[in-house]
NUVO-490699 format. One record per atom (N, C-alpha, C): residue in one letter; chain; atom name; x, y, z; residue number from 1. Coordinates in Angstrom, 3 decimals, always signed. Each point is the difference from the previous one (the first is absolute). Example, Ala and Ser with C-alpha at 12.3 -4.5 7.8 and 13.67 -1.06 7.14 Angstrom:
2
<kolvo><code>a</code><unit>A</unit><site>N</site><x>+13.190</x><y>-5.690</y><z>+7.800</z><pos>1</pos></kolvo>
<kolvo><code>a</code><unit>A</unit><site>CA</site><x>-0.890</x><y>+1.190</y><z>+0.000</z><pos>1</pos></kolvo>
<kolvo><code>a</code><unit>A</unit><site>C</site><x>+0.900</x><y>+1.200</y><z>+0.000</z><pos>1</pos></kolvo>
<kolvo><code>s</code><unit>A</unit><site>N</site><x>-0.350</x><y>+1.050</y><z>-0.720</z><pos>2</pos></kolvo>
<kolvo><code>s</code><unit>A</unit><site>CA</site><x>+0.820</x><y>+1.190</y><z>+0.060</z><pos>2</pos></kolvo>
<kolvo><code>s</code><unit>A</unit><site>C</site><x>-0.770</x><y>+1.090</y><z>+0.730</z><pos>2</pos></kolvo>
This chain:
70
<kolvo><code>x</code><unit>A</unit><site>N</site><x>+7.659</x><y>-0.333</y><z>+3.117</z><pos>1</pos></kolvo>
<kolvo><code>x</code><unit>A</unit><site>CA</site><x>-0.658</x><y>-0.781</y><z>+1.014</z><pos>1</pos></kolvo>
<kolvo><code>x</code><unit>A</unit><site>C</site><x>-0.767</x><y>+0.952</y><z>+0.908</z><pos>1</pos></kolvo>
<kolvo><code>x</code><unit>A</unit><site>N</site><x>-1.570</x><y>-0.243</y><z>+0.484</z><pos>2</pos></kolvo>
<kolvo><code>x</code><unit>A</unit><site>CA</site><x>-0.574</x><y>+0.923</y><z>+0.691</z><pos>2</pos></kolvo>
<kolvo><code>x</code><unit>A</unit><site>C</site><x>+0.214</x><y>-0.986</y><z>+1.220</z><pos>2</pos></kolvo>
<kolvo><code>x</code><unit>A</unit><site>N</site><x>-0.181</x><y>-0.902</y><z>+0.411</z><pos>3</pos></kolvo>
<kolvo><code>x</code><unit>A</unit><site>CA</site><x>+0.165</x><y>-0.772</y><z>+1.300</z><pos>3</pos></kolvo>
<kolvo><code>x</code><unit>A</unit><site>C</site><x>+0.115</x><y>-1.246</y><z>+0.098</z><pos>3</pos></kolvo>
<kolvo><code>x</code><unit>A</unit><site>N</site><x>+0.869</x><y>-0.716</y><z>+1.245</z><pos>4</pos></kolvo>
<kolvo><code>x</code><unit>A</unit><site>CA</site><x>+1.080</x><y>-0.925</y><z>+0.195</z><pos>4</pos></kolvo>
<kolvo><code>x</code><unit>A</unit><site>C</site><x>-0.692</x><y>-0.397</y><z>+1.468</z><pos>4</pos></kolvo>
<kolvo><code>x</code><unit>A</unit><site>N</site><x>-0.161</x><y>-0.996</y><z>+0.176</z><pos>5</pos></kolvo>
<kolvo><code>x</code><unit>A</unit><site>CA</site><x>-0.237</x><y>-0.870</y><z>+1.365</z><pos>5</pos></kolvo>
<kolvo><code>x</code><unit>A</unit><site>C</site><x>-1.759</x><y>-0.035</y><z>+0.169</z><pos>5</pos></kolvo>
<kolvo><code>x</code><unit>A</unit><site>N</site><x>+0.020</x><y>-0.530</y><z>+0.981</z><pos>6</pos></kolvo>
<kolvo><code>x</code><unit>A</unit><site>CA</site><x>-1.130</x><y>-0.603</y><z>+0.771</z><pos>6</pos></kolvo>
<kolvo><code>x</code><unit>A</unit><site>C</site><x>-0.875</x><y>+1.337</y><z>+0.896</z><pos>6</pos></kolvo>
<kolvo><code>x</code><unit>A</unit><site>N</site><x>+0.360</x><y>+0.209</y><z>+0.552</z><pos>7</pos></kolvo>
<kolvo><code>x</code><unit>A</unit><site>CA</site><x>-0.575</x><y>+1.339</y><z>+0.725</z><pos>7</pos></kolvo>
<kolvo><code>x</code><unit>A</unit><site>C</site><x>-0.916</x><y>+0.427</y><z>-0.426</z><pos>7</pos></kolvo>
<kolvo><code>x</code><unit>A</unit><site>N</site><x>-0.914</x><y>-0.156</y><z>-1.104</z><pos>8</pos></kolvo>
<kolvo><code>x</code><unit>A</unit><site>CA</site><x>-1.384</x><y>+0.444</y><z>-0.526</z><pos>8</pos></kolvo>
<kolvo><code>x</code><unit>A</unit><site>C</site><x>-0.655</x><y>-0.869</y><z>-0.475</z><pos>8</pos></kolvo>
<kolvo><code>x</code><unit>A</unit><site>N</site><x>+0.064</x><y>-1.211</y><z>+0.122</z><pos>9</pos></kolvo>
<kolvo><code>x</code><unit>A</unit><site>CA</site><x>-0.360</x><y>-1.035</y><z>-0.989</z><pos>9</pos></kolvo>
<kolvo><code>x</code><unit>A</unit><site>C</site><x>-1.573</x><y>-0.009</y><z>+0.892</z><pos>9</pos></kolvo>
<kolvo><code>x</code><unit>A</unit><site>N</site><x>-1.423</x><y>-0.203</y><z>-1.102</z><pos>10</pos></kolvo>
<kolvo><code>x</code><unit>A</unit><site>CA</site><x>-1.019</x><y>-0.429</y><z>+1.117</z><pos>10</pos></kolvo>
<kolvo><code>x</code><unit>A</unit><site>C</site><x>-0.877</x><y>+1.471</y><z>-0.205</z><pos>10</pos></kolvo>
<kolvo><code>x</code><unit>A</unit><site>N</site><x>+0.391</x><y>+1.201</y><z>-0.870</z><pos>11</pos></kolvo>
<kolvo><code>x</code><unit>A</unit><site>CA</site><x>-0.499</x><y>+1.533</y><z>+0.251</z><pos>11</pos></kolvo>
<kolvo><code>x</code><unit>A</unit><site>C</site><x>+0.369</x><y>+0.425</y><z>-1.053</z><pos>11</pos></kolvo>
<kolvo><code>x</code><unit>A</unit><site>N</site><x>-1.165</x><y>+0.790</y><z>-0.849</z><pos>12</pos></kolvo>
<kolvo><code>x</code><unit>A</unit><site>CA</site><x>+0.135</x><y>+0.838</y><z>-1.442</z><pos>12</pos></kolvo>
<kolvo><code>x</code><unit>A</unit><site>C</site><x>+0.621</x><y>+1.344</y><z>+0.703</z><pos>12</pos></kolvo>
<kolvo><code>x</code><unit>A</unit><site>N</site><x>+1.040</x><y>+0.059</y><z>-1.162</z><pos>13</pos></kolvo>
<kolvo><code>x</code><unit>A</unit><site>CA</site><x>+0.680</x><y>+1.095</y><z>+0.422</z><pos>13</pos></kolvo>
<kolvo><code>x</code><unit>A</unit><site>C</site><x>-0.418</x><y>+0.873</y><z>-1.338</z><pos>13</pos></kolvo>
<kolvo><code>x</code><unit>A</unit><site>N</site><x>+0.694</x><y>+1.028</y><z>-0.164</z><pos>14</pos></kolvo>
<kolvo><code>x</code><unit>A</unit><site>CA</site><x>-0.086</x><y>+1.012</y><z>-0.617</z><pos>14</pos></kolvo>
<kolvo><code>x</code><unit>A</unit><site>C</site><x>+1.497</x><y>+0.537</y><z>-0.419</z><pos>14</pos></kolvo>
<kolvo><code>x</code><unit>A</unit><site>N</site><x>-0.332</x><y>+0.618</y><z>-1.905</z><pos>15</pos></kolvo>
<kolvo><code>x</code><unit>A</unit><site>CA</site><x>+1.616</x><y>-0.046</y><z>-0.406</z><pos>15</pos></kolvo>
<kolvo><code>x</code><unit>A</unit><site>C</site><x>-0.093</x><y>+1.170</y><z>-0.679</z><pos>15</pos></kolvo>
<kolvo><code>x</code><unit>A</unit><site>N</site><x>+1.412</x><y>+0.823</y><z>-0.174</z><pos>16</pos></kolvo>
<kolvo><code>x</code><unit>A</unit><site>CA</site><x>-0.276</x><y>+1.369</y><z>-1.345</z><pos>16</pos></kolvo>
<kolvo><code>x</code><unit>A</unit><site>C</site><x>+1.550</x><y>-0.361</y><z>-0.199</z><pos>16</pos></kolvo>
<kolvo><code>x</code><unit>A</unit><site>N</site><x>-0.081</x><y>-0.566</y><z>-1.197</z><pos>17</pos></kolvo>
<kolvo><code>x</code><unit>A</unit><site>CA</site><x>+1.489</x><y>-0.047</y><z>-1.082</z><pos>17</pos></kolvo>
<kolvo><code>x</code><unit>A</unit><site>C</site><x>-0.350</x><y>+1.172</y><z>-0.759</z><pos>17</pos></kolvo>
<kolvo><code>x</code><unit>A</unit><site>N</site><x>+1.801</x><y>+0.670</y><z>-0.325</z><pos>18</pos></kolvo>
<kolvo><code>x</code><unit>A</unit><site>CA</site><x>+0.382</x><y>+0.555</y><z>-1.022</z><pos>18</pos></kolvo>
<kolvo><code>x</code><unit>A</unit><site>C</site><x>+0.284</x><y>-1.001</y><z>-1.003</z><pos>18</pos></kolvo>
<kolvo><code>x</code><unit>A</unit><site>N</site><x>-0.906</x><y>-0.475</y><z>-1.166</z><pos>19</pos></kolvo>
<kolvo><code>x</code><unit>A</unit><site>CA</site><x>+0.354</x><y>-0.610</y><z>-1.176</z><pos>19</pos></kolvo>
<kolvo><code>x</code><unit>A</unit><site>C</site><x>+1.321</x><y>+0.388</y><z>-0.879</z><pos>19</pos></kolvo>
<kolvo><code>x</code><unit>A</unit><site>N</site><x>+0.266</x><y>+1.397</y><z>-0.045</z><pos>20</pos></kolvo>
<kolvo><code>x</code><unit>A</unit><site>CA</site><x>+1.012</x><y>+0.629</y><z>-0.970</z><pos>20</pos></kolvo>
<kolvo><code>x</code><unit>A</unit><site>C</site><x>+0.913</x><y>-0.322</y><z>+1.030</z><pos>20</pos></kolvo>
<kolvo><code>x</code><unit>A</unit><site>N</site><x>+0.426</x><y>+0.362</y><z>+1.634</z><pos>21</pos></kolvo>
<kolvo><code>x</code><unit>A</unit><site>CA</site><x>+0.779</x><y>-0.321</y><z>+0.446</z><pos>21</pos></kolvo>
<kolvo><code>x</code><unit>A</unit><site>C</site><x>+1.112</x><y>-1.477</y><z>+0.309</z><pos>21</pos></kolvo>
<kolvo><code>x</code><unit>A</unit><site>N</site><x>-1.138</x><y>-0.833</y><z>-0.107</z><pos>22</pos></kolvo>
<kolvo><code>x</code><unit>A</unit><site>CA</site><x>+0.256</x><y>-1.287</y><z>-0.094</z><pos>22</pos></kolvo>
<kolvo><code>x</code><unit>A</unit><site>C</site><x>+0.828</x><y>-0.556</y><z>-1.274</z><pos>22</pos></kolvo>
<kolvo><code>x</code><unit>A</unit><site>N</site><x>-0.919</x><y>+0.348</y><z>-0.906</z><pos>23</pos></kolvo>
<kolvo><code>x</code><unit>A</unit><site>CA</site><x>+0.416</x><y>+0.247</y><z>-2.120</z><pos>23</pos></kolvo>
<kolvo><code>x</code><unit>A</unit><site>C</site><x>+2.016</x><y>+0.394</y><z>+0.437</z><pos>23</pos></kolvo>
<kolvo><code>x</code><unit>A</unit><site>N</site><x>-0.327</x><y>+1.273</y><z>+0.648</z><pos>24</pos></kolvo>
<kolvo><code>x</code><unit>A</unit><site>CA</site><x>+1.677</x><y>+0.531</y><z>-0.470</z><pos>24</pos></kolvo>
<kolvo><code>x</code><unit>A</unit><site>C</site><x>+0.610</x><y>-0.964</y><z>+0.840</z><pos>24</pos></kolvo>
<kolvo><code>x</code><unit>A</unit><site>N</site><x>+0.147</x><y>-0.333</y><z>+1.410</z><pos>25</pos></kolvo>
<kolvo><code>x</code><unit>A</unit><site>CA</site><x>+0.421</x><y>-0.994</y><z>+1.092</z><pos>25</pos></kolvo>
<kolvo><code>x</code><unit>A</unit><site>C</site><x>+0.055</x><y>-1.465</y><z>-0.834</z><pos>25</pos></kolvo>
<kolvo><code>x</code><unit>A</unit><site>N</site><x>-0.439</x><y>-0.337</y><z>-0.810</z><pos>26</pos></kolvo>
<kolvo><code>x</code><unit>A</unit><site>CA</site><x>+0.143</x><y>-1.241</y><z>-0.515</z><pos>26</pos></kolvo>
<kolvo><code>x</code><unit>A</unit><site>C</site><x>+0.129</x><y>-0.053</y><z>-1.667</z><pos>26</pos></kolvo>
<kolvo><code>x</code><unit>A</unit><site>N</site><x>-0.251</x><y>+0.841</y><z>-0.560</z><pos>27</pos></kolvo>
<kolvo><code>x</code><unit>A</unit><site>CA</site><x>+0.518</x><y>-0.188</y><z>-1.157</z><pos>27</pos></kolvo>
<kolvo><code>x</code><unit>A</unit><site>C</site><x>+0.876</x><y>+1.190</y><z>-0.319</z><pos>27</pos></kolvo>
<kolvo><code>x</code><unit>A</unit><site>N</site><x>-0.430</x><y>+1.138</y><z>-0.373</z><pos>28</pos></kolvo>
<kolvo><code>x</code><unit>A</unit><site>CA</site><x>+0.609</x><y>+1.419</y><z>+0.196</z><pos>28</pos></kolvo>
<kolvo><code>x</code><unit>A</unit><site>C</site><x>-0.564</x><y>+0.137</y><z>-1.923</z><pos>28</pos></kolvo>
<kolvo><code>x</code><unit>A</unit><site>N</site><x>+1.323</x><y>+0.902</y><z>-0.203</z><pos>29</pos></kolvo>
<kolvo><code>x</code><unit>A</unit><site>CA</site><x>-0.779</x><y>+0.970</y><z>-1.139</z><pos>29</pos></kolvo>
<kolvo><code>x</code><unit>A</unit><site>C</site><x>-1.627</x><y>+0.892</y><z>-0.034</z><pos>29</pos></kolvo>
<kolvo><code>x</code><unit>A</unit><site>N</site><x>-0.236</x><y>+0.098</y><z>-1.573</z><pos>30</pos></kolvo>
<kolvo><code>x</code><unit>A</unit><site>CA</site><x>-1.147</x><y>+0.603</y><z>+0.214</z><pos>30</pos></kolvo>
<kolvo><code>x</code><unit>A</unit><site>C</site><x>-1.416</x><y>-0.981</y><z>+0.046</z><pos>30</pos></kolvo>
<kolvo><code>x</code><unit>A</unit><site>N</site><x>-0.719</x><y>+0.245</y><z>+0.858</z><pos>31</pos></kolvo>
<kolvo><code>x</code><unit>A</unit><site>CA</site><x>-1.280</x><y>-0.638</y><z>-0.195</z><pos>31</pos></kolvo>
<kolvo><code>x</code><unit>A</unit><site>C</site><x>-0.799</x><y>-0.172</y><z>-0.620</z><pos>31</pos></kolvo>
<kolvo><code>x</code><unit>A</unit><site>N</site><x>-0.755</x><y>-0.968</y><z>-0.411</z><pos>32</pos></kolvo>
<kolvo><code>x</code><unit>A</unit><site>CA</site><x>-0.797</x><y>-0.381</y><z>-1.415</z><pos>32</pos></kolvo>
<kolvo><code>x</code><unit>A</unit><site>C</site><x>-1.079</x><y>+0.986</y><z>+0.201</z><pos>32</pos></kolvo>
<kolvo><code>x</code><unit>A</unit><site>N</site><x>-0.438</x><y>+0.188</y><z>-1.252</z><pos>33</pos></kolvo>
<kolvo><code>x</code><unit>A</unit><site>CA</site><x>-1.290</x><y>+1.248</y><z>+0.453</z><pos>33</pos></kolvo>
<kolvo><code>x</code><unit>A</unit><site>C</site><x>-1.046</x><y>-0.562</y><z>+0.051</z><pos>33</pos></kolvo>
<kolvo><code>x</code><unit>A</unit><site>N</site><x>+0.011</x><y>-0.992</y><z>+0.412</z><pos>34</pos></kolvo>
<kolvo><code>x</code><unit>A</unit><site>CA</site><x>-1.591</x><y>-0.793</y><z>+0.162</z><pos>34</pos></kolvo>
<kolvo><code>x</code><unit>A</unit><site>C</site><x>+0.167</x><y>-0.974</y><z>+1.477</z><pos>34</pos></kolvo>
<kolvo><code>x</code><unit>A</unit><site>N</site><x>-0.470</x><y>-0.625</y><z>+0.623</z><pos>35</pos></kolvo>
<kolvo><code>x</code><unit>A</unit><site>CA</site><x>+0.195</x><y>-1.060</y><z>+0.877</z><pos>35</pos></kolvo>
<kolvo><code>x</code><unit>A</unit><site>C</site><x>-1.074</x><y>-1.032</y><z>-0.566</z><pos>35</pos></kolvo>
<kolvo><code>x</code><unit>A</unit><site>N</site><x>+0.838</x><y>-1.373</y><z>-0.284</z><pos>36</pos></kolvo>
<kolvo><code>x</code><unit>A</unit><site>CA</site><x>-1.057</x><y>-0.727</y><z>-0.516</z><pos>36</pos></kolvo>
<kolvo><code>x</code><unit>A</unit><site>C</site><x>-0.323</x><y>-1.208</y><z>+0.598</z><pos>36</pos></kolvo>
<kolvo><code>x</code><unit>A</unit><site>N</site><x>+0.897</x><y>+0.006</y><z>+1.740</z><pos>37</pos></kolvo>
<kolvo><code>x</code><unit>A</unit><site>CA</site><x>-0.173</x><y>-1.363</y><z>+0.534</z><pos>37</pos></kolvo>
<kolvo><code>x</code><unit>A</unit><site>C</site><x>+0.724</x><y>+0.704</y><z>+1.350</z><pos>37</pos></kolvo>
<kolvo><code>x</code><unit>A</unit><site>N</site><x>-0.785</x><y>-0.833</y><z>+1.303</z><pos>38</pos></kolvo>
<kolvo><code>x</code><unit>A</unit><site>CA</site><x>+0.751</x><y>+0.535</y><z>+0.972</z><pos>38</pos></kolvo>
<kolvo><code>x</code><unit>A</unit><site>C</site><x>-0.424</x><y>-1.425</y><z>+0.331</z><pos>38</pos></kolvo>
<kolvo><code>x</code><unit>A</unit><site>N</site><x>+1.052</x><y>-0.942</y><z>+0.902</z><pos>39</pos></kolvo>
<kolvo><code>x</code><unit>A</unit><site>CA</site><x>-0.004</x><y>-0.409</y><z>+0.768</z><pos>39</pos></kolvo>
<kolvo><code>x</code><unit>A</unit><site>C</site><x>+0.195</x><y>-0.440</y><z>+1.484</z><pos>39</pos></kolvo>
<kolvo><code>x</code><unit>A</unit><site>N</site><x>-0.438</x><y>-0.689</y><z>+0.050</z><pos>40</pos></kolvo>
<kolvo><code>x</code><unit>A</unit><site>CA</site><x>-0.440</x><y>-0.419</y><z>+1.347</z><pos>40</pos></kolvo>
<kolvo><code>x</code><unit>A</unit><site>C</site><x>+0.731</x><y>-0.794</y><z>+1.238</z><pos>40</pos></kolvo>
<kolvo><code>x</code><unit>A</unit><site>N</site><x>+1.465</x><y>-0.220</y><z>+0.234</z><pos>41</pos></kolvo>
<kolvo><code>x</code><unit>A</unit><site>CA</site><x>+0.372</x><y>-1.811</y><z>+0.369</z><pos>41</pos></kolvo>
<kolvo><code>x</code><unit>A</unit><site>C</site><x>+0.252</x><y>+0.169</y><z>+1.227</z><pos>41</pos></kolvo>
<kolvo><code>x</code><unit>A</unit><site>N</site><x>-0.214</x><y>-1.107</y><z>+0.517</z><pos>42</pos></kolvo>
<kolvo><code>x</code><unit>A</unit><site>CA</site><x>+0.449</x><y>-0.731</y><z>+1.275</z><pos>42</pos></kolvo>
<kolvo><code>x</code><unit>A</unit><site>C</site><x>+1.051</x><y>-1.505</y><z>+0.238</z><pos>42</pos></kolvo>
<kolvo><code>x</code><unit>A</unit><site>N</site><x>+0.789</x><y>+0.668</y><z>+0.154</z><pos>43</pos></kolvo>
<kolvo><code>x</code><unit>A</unit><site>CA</site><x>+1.118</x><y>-1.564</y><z>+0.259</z><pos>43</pos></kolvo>
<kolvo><code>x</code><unit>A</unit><site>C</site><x>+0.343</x><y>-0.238</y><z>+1.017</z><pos>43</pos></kolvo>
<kolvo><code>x</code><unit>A</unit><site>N</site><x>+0.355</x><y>-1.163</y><z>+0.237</z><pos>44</pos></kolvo>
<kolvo><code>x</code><unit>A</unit><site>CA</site><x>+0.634</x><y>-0.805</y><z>+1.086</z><pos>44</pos></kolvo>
<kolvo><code>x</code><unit>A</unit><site>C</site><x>+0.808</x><y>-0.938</y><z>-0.762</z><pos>44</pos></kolvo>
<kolvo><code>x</code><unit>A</unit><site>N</site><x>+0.746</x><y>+0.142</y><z>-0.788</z><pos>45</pos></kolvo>
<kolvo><code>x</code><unit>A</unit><site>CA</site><x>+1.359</x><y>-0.501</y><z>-0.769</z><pos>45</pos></kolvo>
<kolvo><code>x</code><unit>A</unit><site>C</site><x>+0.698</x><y>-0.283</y><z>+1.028</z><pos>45</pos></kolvo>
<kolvo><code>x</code><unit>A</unit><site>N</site><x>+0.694</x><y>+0.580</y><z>+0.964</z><pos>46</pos></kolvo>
<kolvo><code>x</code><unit>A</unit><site>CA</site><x>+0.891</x><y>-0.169</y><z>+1.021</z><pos>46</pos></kolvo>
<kolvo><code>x</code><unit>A</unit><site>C</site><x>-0.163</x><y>-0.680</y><z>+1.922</z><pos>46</pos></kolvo>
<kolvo><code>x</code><unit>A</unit><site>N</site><x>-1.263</x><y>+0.105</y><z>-0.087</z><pos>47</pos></kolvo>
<kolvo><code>x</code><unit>A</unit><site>CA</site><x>-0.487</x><y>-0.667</y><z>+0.944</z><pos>47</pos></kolvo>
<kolvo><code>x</code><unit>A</unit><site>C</site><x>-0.946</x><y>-1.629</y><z>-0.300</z><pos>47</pos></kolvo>
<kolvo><code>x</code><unit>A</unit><site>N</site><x>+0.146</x><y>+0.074</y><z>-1.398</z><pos>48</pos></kolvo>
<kolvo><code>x</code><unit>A</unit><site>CA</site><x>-0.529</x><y>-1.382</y><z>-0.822</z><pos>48</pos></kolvo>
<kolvo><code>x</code><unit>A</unit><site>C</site><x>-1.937</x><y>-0.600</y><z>+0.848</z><pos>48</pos></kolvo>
<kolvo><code>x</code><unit>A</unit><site>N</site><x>-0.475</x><y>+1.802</y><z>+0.198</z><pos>49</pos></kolvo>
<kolvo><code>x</code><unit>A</unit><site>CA</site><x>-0.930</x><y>-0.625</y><z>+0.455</z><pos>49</pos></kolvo>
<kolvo><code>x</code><unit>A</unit><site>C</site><x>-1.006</x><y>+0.417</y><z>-1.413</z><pos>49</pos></kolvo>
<kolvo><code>x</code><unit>A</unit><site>N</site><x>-1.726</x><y>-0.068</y><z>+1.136</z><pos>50</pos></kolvo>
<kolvo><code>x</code><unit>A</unit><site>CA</site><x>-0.770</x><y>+0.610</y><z>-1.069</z><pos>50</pos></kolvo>
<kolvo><code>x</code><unit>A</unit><site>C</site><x>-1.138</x><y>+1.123</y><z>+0.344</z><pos>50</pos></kolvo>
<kolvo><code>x</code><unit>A</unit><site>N</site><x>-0.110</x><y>+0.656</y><z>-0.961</z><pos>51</pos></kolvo>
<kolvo><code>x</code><unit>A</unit><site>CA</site><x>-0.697</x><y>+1.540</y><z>+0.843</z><pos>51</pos></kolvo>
<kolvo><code>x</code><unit>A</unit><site>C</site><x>-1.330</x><y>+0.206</y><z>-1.189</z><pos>51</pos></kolvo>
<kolvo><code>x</code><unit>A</unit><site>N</site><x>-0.719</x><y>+0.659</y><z>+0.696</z><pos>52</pos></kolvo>
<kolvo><code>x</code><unit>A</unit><site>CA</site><x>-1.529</x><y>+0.656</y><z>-0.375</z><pos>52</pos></kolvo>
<kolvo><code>x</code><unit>A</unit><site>C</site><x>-0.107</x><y>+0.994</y><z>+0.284</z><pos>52</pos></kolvo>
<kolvo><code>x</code><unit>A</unit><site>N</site><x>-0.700</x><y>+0.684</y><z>-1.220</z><pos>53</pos></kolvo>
<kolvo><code>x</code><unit>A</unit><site>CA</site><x>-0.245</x><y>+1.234</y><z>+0.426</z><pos>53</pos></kolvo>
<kolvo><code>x</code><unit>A</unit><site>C</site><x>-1.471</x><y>+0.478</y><z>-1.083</z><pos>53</pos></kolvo>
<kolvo><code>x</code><unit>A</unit><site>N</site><x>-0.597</x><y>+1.177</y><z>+0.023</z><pos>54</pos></kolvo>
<kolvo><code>x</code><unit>A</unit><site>CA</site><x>-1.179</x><y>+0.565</y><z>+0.059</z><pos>54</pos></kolvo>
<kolvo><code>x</code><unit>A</unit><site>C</site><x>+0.273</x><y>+1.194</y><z>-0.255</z><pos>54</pos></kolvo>
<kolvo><code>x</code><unit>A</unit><site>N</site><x>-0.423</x><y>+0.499</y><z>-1.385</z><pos>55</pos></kolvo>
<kolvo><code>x</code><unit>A</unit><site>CA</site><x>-0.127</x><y>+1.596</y><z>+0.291</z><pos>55</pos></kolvo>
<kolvo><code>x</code><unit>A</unit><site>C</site><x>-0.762</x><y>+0.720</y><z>-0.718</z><pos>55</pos></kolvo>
<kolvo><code>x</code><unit>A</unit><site>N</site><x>-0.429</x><y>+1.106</y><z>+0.099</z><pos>56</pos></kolvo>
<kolvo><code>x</code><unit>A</unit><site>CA</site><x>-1.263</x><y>+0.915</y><z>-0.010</z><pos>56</pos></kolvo>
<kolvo><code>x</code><unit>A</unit><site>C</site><x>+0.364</x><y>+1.277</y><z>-0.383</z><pos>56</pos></kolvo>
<kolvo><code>x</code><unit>A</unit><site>N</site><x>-1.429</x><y>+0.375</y><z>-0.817</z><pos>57</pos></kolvo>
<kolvo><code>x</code><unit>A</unit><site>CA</site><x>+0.126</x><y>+1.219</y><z>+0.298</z><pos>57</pos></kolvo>
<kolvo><code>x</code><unit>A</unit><site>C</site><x>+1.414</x><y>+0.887</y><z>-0.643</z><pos>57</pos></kolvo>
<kolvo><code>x</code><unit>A</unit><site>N</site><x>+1.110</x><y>-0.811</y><z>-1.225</z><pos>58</pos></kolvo>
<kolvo><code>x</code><unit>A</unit><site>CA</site><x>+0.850</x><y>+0.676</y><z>-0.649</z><pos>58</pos></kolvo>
<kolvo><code>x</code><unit>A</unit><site>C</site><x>-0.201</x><y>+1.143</y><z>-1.043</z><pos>58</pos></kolvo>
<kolvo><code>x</code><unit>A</unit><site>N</site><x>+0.504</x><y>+1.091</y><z>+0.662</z><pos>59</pos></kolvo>
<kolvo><code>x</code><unit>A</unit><site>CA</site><x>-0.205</x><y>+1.216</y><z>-0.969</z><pos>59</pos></kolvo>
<kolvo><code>x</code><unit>A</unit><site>C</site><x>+1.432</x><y>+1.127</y><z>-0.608</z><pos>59</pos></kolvo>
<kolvo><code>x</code><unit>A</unit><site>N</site><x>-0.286</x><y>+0.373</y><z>-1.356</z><pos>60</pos></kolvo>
<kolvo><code>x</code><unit>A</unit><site>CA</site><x>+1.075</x><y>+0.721</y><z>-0.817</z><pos>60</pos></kolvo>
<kolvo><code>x</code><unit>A</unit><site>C</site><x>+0.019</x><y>+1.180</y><z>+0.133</z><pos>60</pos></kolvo>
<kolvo><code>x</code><unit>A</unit><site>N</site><x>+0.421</x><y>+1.108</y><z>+0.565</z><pos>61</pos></kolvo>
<kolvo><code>x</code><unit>A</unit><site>CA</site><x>+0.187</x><y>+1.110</y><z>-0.562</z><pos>61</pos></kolvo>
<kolvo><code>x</code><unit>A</unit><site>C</site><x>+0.950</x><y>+1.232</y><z>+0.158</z><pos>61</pos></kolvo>
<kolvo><code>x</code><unit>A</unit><site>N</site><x>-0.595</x><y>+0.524</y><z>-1.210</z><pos>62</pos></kolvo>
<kolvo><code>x</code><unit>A</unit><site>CA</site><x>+1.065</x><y>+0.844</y><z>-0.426</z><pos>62</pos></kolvo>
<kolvo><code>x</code><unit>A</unit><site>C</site><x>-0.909</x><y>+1.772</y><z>+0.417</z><pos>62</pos></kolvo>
<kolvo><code>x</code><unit>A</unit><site>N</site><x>+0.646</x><y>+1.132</y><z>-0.388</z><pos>63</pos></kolvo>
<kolvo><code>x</code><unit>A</unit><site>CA</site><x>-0.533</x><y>+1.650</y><z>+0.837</z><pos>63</pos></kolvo>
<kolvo><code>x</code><unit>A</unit><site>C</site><x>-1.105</x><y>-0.648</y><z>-0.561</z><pos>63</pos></kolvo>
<kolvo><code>x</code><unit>A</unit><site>N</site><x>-1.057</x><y>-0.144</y><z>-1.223</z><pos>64</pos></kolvo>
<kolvo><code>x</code><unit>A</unit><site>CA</site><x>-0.995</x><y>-0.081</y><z>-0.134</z><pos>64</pos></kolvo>
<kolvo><code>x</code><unit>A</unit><site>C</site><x>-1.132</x><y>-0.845</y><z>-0.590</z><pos>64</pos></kolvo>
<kolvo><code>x</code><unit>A</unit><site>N</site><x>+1.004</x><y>-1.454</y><z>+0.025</z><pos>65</pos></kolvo>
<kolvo><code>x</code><unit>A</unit><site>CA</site><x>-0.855</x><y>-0.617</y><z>-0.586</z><pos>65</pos></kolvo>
<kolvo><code>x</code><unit>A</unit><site>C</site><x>+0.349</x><y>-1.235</y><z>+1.293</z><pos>65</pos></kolvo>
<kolvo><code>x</code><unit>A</unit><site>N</site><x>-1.380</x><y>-1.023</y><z>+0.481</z><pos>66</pos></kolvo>
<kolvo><code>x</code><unit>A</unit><site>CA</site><x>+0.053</x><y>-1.003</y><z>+0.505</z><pos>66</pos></kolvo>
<kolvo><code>x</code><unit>A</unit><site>C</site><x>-0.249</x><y>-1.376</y><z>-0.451</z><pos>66</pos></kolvo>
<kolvo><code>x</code><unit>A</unit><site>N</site><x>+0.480</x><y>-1.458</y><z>+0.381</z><pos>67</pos></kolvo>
<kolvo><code>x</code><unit>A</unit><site>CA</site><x>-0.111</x><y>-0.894</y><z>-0.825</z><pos>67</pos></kolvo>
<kolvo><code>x</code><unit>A</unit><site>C</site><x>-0.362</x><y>-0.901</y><z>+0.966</z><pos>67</pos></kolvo>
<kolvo><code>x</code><unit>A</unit><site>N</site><x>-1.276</x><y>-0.524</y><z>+0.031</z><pos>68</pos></kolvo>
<kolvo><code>x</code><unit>A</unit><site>CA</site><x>+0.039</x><y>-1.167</y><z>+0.594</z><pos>68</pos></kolvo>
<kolvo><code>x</code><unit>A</unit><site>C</site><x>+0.335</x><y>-1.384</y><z>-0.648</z><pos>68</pos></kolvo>
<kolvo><code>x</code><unit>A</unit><site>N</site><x>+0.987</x><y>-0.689</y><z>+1.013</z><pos>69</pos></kolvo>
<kolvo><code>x</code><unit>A</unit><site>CA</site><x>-0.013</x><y>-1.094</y><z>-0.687</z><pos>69</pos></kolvo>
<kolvo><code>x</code><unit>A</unit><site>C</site><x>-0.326</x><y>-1.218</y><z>+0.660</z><pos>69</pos></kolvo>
<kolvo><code>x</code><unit>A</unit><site>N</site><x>-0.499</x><y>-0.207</y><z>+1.337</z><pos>70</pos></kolvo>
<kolvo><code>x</code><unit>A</unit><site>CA</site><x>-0.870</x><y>-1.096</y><z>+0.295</z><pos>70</pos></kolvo>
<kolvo><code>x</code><unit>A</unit><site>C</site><x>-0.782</x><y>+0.288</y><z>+0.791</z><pos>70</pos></kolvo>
């Protein structure tokens, strides 16, 4: 989870995930040597509401290669 509540809602923020870190934190073992899907989600399962969101500008990389992907 990168962020929880209301406090920014209304303002593009800005993000830098560790992909591999996340990978071991939620699945573990070794990592596939390719990435062939990253997603994206937003829930409100527990507050049974409904949310929107927008995003830009997603990019991959690794020491030397970059990936844009939207």
């Amino acid at each position: 989870m990168v962020r929880s509540g209301t406090a920014d809602l209304g303002q593009w923020l800005s993000e830098e995930q560790n992909i591999l870190d996340h990978y071991r934190t939620a699945i573990g073992g070794e990592p596939p040597a390719r990435i062939r899907r990253v997603w994206l989600i937003g829930v409100s399962l527990f507050q049974h509401g409904e949310g929107e969101a927008t995003f830009g500008d997603i990019l991959l990389r690794d020491v030397d290669i970059e990936k844009r992907l939207y």
